[in-house]
C-alpha positions in Angstrom: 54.0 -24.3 134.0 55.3 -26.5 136.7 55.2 -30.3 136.5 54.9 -31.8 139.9 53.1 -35.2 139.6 52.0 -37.2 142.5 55.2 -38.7 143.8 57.0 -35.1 143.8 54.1 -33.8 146.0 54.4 -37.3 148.4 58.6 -36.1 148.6 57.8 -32.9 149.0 54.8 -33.7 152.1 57.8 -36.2 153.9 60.7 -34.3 153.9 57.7 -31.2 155.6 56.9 -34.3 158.1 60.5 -34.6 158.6 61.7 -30.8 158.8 58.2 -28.8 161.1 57.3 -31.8 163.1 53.3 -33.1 162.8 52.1 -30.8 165.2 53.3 -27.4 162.6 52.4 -29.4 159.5 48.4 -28.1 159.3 49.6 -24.6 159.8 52.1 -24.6 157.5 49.9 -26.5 154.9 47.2 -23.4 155.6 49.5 -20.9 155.0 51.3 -22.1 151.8 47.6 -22.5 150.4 47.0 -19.2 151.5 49.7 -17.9 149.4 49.5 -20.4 146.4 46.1 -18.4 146.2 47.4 -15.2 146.4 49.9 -16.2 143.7 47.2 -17.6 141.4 44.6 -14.2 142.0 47.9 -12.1 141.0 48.7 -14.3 137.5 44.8 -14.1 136.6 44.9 -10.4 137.4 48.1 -9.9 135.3 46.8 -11.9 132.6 43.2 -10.3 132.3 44.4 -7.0 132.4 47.3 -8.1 129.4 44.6 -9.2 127.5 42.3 -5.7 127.9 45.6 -3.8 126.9 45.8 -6.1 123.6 42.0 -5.5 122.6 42.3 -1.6 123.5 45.3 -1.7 120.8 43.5 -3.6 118.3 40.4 -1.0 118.5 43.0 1.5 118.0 44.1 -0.1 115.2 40.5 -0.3 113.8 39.5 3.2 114.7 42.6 4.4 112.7 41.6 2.9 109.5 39.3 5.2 107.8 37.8 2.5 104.8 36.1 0.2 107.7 34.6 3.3 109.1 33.1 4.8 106.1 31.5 1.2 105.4 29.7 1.5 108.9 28.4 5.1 108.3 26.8 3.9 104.9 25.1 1.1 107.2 24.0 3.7 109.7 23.2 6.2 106.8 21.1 3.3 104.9 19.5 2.4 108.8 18.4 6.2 108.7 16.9 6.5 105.5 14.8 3.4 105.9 13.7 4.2 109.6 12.8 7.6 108.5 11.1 6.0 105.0 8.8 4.3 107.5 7.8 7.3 109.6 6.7 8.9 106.7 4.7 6.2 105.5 3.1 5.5 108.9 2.3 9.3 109.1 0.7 9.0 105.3 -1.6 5.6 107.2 -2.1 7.5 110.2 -3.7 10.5 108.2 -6.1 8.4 105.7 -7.2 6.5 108.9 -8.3 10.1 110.7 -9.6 11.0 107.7 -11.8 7.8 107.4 -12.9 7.8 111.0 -13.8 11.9 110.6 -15.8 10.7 107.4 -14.0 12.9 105.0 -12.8 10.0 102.7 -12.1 9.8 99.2 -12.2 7.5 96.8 -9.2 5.9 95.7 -8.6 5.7 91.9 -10.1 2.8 89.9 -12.5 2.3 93.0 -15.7 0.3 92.0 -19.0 1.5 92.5 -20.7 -1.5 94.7 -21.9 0.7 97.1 -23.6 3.3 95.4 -23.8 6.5 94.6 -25.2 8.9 97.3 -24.7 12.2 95.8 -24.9 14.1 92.9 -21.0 14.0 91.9 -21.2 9.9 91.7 -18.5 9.9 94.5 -19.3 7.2 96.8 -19.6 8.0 100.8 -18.9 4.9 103.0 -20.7 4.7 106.0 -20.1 1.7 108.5 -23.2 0.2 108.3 -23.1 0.0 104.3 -19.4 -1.3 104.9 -20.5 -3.9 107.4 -23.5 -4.7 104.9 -21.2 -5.1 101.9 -18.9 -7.6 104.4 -21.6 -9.3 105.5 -23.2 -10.4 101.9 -19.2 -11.0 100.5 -18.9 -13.3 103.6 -22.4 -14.6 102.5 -21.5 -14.8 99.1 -18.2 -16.6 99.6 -20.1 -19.1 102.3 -22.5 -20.7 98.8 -19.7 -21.2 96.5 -18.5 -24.7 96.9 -14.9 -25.3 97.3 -13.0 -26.8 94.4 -9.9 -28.6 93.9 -7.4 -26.1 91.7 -6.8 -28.6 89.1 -10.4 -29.7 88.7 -12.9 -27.8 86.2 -16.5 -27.2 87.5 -17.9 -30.3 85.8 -15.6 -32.3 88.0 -16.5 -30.5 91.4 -20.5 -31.3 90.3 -19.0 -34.8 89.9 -17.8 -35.3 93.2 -20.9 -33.1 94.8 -23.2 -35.6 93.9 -22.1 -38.7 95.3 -21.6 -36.7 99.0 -25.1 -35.5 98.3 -26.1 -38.9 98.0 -24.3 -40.4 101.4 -25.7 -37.3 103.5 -29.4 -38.5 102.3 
């Protein structure tokens, strides 16, 4: 706004030297900065609350238009939907897990019969023990299969077996 470089403050400091006298100088040096401060609090006070007025009118200016509205109540709509979507699925969870821990479970279609049949309908009834038992020998199962390559056929896996067979011995 203002230029004043150094040699316009150093003219500006002698002729207040010359005109209050060095015992007035400090006093008069606090009080101008006392109300250069003032000044500067009062611009930045004008200035922020220009700037608040310009962002209230451009809000204005977006609440009036009705197409940027209706494209954030389809995102809220769509929001809705899926939140409620998910309720209902976690209520359908929530219900098949009471019904497993109460024991009244059914089978799900295309279920396999690895457990076995405990009544006369053929329908299987899944106890916690049997389910532990079945984990336990698919763990056990899955423990004796060696692991193999994805490119290399069986033959190839006995291959290589043999020769760590032979360094372990």
């Amino acid at each position: 706004m203002f230029d004043i470089g150094f040699w316009e403050l150093a003219l500006i400091g002698v002729v207040a030297l010359l005109v209050v006298g060095p015992d007035r100088l400090p006093g008069l040096a606090r009080t101008v900065g006392l109300w250069v401060g003032r000044i500067r609090r009062y611009v930045t006070t004008v200035r922020d609350d220009i700037e608040r007025e310009v962002q209230a009118d451009e809000l204005k200016k977006m609440l009036d238009k009705p197409d940027d509205l209706s494209s954030l109540q389809d995102i809220v709509d769509e929001t809705t939907r899926t939140i409620s979507d998910a309720k209902m699925e976690f209520t359908g969870v929530e219900k098949d897990a009471e019904e497993l821990m109460s024991g009244k479970t059914t089978d799900p279609p295309g279920s396999s019969d690895t457990l076995g049949s405990d009544d006369e309908t053929g329908a299987d009834t899944v106890t916690p023990d049997a389910a532990a038992t079945a984990i336990g020998e698919a763990v056990g199962a899955r423990a004796e299969v060696p692991a193999q390559a994805p490119d290399q056929t069986s033959d190839e896996a006995a291959q290589d077996a043999e020769p760590d067979e032979r360094r372990s011995r």
